[in-house]
C-alpha positions in Angstrom: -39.1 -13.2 -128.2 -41.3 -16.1 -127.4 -38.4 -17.2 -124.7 -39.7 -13.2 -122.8 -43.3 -14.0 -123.3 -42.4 -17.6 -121.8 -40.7 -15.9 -118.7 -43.1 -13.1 -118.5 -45.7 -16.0 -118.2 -44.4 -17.7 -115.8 -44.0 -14.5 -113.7 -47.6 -13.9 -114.0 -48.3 -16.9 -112.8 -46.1 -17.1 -109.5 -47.4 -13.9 -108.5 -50.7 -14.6 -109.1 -50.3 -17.3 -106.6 -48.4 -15.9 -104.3 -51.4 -13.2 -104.0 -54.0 -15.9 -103.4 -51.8 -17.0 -100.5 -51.6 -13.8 -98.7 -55.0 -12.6 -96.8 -55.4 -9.8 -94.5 -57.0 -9.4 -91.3 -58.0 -6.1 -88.9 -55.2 -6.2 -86.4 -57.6 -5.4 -83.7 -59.1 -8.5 -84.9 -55.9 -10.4 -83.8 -55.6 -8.3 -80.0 -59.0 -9.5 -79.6 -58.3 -13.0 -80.0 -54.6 -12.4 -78.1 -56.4 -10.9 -75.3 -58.8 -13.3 -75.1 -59.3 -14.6 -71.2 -60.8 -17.0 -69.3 -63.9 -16.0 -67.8 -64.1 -16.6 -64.3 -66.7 -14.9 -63.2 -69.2 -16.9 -65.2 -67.7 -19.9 -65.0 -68.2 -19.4 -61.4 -71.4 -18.5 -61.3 -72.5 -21.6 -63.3 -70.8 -23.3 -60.7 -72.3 -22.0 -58.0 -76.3 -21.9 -59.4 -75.8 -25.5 -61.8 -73.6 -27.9 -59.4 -72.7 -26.7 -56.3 -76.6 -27.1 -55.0 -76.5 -30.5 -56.1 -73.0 -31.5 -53.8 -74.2 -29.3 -50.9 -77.3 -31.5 -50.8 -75.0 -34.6 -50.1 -72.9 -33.1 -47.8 -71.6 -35.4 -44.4 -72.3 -34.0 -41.6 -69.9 -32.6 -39.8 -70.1 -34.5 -36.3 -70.3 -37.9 -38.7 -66.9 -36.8 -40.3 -64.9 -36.0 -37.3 -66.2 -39.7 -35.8 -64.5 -41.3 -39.0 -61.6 -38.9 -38.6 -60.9 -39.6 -35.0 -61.0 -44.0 -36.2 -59.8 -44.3 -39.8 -58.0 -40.5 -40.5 -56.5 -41.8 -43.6 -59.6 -43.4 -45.0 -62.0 -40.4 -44.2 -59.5 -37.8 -45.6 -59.7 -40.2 -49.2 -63.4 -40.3 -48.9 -64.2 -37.4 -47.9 -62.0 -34.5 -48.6 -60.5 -32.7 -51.5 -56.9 -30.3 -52.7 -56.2 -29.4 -55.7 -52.0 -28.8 -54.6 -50.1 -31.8 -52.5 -49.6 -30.7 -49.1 -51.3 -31.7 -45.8 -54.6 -29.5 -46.5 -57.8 -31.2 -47.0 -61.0 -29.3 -47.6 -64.7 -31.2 -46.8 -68.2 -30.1 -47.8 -70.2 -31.0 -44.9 -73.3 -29.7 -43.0 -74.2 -28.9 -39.4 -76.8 -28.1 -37.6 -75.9 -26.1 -34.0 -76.7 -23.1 -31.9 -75.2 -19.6 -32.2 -73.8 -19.4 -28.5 -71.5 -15.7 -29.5 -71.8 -12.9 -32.8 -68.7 -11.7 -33.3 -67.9 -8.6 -35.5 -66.0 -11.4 -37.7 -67.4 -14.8 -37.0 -70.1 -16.7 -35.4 -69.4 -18.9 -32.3 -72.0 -22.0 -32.4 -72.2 -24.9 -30.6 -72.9 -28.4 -32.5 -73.8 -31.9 -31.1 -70.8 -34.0 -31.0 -71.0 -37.8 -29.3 -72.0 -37.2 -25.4 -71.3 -33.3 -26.0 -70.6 -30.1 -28.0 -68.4 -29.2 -30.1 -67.6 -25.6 -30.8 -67.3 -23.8 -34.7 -66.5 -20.8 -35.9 -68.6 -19.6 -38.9 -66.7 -17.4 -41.1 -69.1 -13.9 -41.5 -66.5 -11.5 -42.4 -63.5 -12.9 -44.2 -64.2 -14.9 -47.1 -61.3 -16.0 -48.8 -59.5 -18.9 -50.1 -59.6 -22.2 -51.8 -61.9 -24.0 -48.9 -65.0 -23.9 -50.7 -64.1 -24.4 -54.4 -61.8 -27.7 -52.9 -64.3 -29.0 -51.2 -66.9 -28.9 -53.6 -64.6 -31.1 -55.9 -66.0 -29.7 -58.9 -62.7 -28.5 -60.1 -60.0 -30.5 -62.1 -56.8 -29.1 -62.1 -55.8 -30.6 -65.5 -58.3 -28.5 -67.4 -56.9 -25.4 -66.7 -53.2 -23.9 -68.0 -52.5 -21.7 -65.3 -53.4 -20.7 -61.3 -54.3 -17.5 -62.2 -57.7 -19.3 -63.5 -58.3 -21.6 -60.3 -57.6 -18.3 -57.9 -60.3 -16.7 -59.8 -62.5 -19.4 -59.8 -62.1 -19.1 -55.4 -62.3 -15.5 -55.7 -65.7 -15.9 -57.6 -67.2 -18.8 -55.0 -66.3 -16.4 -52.1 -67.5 -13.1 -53.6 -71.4 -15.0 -53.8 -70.9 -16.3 -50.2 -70.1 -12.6 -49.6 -72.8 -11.0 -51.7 -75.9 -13.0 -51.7 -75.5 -15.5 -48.7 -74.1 -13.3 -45.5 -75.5 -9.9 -45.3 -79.4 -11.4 -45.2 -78.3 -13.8 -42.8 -76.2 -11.7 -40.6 -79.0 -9.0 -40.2 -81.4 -11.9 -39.2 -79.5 -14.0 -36.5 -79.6 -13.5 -32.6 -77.7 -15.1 -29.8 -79.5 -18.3 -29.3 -81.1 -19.1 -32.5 -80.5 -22.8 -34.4 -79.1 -22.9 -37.6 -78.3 -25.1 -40.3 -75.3 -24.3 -42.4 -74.0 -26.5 -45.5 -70.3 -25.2 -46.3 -66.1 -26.3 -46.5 -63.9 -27.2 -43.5 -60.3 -26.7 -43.8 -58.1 -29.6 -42.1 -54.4 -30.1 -41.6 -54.1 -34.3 -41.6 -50.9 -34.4 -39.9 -52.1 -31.7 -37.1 -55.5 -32.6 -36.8 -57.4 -30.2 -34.6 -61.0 -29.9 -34.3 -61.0 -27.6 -31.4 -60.9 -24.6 -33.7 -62.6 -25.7 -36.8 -63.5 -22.7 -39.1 -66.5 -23.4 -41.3 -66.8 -21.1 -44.6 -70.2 -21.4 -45.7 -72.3 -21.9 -49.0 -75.9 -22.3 -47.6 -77.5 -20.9 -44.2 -80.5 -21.2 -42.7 -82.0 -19.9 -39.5 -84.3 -22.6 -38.0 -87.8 -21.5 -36.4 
């Protein structure tokens, strides 16, 4: 008899613990913290209003880049250029200050000071899209994030503020002739260097009086 009460004990007591080890949780709960994503839109956002402003304020200027370029390639492309892949595209912040010579239904021709002449750019107006500006800004490190999906999104939300809150005011404002100043990223292939069509995506306009 006291060898049952012995065993019966024991029983109690292995189940008792056994119950303190087992909790239970809402399974919505757990799809909630499954699902759980990255969020790229606000991350963006804090990009764009917290440090973007700060590195557009810094930016080379354009005509200053393409003079290193054209002496040291190697030396201005480490200095001054950014990728987040391996591959021959660099991406610069810069700035430049020219004339709007054409308005196209997609871009803006304008005309900047380069050396003893000009040198013609096209400012993107229409088609936003990309890793030009969120490269450039080297604000971006590839090692904290686990997969592209994140870092497209990240692009996706740079270009949808140039999109939203930069062109439309500006493109209702601007006429043929008028100087502007633009702050934004230049795309450039190092081993096909080309500045005869330079497209400039832009983060900051403004229409000189």
């Amino acid at each position: 008899m006291k060898r049952i009460i012995k065993y019966i004990l024991i029983l109690l007591v292995i189940g008792l613990a056994g119950y303190k080890s087992v909790y239970f949780e809402k399974l919505s709960e757990l799809k909630n913290t499954a699902t759980e994503k990255f969020d790229a839109a606000a991350y963006s956002k804090k990009l764009w209003e917290e440090q973007l402003p700060v590195k557009m304020d810094s930016a080379i200027e354009l005509s200053s880049l393409v003079k290193l370029i054209e002496s040291d390639p190697a030396d201005a492309f480490s200095k001054y250029s950014n990728a987040l892949g391996i591959g021959n595209y660099r991406y610069s912040l810069v700035k430049a200050t020219g004339t709007v010579a054409v308005i196209n239904e997609d871009d803006i021709i304008m005309q900047v000071s380069h050396a003893d002449s000009l040198m013609t750019i096209r400012l993107a107006t229409e088609y936003i899209y990309g890793n030009a500006l969120r490269d450039a800004s080297k604000l971006i490190d590839i090692k904290d994030f686990t997969n592209t999906a994140d870092l497209n999104d990240i692009s996706e939300g740079l270009n949808k503020k140039v999109r939203t809150t930069i062109l439309p005011e500006f493109k209702n404002q601007v006429k043929q002739g008028d100087k502007i100043e633009v702050t934004g990223a230049v795309e450039f292939n190092k081993e096909h260097i080309n500045f005869k069509d330079l497209e400039l995506i832009p983060a900051r306009i403004k229409i000189l009086k």
